[in-house]
C-alpha positions as CSV (number, residue, x, y, z in Angstrom):
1,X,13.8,-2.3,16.4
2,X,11.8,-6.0,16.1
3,X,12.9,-7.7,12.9
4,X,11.4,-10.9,11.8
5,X,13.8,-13.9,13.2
6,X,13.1,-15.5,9.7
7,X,14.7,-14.9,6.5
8,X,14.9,-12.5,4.5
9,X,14.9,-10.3,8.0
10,X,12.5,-7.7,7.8
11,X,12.2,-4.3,10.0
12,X,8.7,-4.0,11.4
13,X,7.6,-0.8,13.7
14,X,4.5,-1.6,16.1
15,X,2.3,1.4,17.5
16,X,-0.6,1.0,19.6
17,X,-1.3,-0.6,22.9
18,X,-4.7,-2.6,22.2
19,X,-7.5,-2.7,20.1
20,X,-8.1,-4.4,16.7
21,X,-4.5,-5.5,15.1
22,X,-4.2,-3.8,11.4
23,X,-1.4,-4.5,9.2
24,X,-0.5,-2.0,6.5
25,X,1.5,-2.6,3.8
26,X,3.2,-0.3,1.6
27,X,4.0,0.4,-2.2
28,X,6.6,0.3,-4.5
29,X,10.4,1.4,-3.0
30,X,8.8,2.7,-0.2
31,X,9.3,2.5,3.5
32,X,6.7,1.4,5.6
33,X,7.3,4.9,8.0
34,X,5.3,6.7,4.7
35,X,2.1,5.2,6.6
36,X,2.5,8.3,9.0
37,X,-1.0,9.8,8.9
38,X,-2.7,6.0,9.2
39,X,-0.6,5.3,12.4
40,X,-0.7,8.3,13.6
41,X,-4.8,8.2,13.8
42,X,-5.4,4.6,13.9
43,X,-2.9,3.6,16.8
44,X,-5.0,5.5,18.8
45,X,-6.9,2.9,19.8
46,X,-5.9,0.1,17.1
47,X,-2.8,-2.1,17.4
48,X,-1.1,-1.0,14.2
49,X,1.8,-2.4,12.6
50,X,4.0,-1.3,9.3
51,X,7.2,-2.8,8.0
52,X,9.5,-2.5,5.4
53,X,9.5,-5.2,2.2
54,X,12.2,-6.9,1.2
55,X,14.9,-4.6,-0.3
56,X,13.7,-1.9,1.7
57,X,15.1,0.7,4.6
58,X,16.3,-1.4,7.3
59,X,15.1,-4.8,5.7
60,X,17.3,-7.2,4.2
61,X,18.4,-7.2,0.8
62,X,16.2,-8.3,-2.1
63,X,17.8,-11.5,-4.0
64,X,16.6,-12.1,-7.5
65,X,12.9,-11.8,-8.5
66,X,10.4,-12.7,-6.1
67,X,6.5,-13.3,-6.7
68,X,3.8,-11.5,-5.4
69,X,3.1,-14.7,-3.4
70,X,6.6,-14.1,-1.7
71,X,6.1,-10.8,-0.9
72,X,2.9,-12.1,0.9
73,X,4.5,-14.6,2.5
74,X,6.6,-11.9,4.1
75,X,3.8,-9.7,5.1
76,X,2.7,-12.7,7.1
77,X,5.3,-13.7,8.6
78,X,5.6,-9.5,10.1
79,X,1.7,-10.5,11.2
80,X,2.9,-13.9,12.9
81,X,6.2,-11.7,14.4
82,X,3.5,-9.5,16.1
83,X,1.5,-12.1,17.6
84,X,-1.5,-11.3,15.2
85,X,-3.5,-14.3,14.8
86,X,-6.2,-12.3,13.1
87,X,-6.0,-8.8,11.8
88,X,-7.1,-6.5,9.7
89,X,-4.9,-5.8,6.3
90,X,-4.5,-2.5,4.5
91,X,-2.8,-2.2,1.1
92,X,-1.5,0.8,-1.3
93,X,-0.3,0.6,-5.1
94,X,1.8,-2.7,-4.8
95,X,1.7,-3.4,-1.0
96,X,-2.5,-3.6,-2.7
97,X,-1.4,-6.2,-4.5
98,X,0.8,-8.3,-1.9
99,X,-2.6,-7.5,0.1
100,X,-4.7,-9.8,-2.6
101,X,-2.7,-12.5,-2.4
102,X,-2.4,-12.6,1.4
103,X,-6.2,-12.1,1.2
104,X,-6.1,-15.6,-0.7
105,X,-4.0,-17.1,1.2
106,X,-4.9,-16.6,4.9
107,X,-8.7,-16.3,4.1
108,X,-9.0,-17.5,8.4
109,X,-7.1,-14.8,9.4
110,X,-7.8,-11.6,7.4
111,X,-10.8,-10.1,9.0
112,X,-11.1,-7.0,6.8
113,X,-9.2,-6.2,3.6
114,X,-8.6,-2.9,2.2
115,X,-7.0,-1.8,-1.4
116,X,-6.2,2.0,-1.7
117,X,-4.8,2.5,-5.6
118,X,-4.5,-0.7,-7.1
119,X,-5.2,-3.4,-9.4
120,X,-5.8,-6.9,-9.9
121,X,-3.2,-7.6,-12.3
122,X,-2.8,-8.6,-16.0
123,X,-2.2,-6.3,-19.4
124,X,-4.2,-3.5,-18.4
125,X,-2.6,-3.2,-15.0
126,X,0.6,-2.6,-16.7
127,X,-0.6,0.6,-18.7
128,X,-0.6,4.0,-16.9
129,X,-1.6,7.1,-18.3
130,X,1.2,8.7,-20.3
131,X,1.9,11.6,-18.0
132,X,2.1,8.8,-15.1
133,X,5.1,6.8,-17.4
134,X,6.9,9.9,-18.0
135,X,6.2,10.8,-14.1
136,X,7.4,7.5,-12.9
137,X,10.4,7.2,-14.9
138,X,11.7,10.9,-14.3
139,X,11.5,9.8,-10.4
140,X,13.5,7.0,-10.6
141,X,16.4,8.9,-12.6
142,X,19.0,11.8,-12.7
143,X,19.3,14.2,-10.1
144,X,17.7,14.5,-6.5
145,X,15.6,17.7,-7.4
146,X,14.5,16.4,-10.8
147,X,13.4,13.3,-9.1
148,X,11.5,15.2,-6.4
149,X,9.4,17.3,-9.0
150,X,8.6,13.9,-11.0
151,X,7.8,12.4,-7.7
152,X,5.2,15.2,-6.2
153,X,3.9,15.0,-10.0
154,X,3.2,11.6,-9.9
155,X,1.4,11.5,-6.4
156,X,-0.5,14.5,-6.5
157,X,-2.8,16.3,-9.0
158,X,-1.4,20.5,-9.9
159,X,-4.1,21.6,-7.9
160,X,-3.1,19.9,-4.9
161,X,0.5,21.2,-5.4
162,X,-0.4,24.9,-5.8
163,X,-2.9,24.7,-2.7
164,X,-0.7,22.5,-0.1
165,X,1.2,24.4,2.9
166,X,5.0,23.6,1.4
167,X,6.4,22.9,4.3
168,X,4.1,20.1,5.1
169,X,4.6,18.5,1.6
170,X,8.5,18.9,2.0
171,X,8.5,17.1,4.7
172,X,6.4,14.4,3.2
173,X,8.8,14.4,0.2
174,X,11.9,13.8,2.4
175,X,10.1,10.8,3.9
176,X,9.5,9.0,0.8
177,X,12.6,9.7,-0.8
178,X,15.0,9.9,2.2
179,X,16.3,6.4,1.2
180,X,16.2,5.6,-2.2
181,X,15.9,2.1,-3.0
182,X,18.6,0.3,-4.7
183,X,17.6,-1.0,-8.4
184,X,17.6,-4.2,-7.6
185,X,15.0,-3.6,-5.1
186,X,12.9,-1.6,-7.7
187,X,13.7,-4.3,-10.7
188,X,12.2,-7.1,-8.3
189,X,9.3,-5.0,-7.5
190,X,8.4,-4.2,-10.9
191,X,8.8,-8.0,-11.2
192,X,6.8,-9.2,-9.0
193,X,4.0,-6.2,-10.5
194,X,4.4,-7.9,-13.8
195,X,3.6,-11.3,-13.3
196,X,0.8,-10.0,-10.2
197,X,-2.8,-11.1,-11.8
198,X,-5.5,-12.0,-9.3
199,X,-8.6,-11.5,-12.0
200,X,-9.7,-15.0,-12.1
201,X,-9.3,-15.7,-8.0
202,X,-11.2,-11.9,-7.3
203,X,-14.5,-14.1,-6.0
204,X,-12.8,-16.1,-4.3
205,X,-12.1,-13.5,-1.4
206,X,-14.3,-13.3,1.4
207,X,-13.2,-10.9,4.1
208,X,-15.4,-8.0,3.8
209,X,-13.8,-5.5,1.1
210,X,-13.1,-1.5,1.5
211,X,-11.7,-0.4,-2.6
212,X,-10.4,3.7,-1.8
213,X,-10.3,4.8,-5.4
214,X,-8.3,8.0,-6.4
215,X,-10.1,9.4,-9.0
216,X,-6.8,11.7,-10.3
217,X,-4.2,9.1,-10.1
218,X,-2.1,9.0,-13.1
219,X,-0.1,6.2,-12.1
220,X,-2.5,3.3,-11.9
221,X,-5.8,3.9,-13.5
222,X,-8.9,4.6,-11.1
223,X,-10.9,2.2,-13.5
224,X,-8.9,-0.4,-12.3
225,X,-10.3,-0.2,-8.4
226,X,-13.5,-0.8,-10.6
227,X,-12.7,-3.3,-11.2
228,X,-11.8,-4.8,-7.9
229,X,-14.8,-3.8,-6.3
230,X,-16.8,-5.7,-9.7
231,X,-15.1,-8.8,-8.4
232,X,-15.2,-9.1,-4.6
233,X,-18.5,-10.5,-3.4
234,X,-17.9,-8.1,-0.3
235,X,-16.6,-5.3,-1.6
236,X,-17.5,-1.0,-1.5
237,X,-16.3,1.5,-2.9
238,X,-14.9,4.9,-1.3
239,X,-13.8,7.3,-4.2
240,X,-11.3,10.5,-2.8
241,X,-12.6,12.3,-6.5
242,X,-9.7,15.0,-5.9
243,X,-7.1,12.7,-5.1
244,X,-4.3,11.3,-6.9
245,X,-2.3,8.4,-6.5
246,X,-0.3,9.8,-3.3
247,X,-3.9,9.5,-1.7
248,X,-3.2,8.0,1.8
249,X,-1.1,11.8,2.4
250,X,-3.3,14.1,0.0
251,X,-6.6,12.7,1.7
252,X,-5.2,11.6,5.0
253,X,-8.1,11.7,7.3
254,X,-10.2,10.7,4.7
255,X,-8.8,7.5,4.3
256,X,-8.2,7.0,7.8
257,X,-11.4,7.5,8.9
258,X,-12.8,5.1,6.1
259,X,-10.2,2.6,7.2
260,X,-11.7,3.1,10.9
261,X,-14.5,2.6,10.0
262,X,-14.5,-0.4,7.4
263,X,-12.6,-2.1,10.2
264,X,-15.1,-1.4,13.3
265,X,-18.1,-2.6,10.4
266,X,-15.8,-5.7,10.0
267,X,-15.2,-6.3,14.2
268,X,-19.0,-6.0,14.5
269,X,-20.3,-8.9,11.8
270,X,-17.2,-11.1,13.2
271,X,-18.3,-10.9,16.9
């Protein structure tokens, strides 16, 4: 299992023989396996790698309160660990907002950039709707079963719920709650979300910009991919209008096959 030879050590997975390199980066206390469906599709014929942030699965332990620049810095040293000297960088909910600053940072090196249920930081980034605060809070505490149902409520719209084969979304559930992540971890996180605020540098992005907009999420507001979009010269936007915040599993090949396709549209102006 590679892990970065740097510290803090993190645990990357790598999928995919050749092909444009993407890195995906994933959200608060999860692990990077919850990209399933994305590797699964885009490995194919991409070189596709996921890890897990500091704090996380089989990473080492988060220490104190790191930035959102740290977290970025992380991300690119998994990028540099897989020999990617350009890629393509995919980000959801908070591993969105690692994928702004890495955007920033590594302008030479990001060829495409996508943001799937995110924001760009300050005040407003900080207020979900109230059914997503009562959501999020009720999956973080008490019992395992009362923590799944606030879970599958805060990912995914009734509809969704009442529709979906159970087995298929139990299985899902397992895999993003099969480890839970210390508080620490989640305390840092919520950190690093706090203080995250990329309004002002927006413009100053200029790999060409997918924004996937769940149009149900209850956890961070669809207005605020909006928002995004508003602010990067290169951006579109691809609304899933059904979806909610759990969007890269409820609209799987959806967003798959906009990522494949943002991508190849990026390969082609670079070449």
């Amino acid at each position: 299992m590679p892990k970065t030879t740097s510290e803090p050590s993190l645990h990357d997975e790598r999928v995919g023989e050749s092909g444009p390199a993407v890195l995906l980066v994933m959200g608060l206390g999860m692990q990077g396996k919850v990209w399933e469906p994305q590797v699964r599709e885009l490995s194919r014929d991409h070189r596709v790698a996921i890890f897990d942030n500091r704090g996380i699965g089989k990473s080492a332990a988060l220490v104190g309160f790191p930035t959102m620049g740290d977290l970025a810095g992380d991300a690119l040293r998994v990028a540099d660990a897989c020999g990617f000297d350009t890629f393509h960088l995919v980000g959801v909910s908070l591993g969105g907002m690692i994928a702004q600053e890495l955007a920033l940072r590594e302008k030479g090196r990001v060829v495409s950039l996508t943001l799937i249920a995110t924001h760009p930081g300050g005040p407003l980034g900080l207020v979900p709707r109230l059914s997503g605060v009562v959501a999020f809070v009720r999956s973080l505490v008490g019992p395992r079963e009362g923590r799944l149902e606030a879970m599958k409520a805060l990912l995914y719209p009734a509809e969704f719920l009442a529709t979906v084969d159970p087995v298929r979304l139990d299985a899902r559930m397992k895999l993003q709650l099969g480890e839970r992540a210390a508080p620490r971890t989640l305390l840092g996180q919520l950190g690093a979300v706090a203080r995250h605020d990329t309004r002002a540098k927006l413009h100053a992005i200029d790999a060409p910009t997918l924004v996937v907009r769940p149009d149900r999420d209850i956890l961070i507001r669809p207005s605020h991919s909006n928002r995004l979009a508003r602010g990067i010269r290169r951006a579109k936007l691809h609304a899933v209008p059904d979806a909610g915040h759990g969007v890269i599993f409820q609209g799987a090949d959806e967003v798959s096959h906009a990522i494949r396709l943002h991508v190849a549209e990026a390969e082609a102006g670079a070449s």
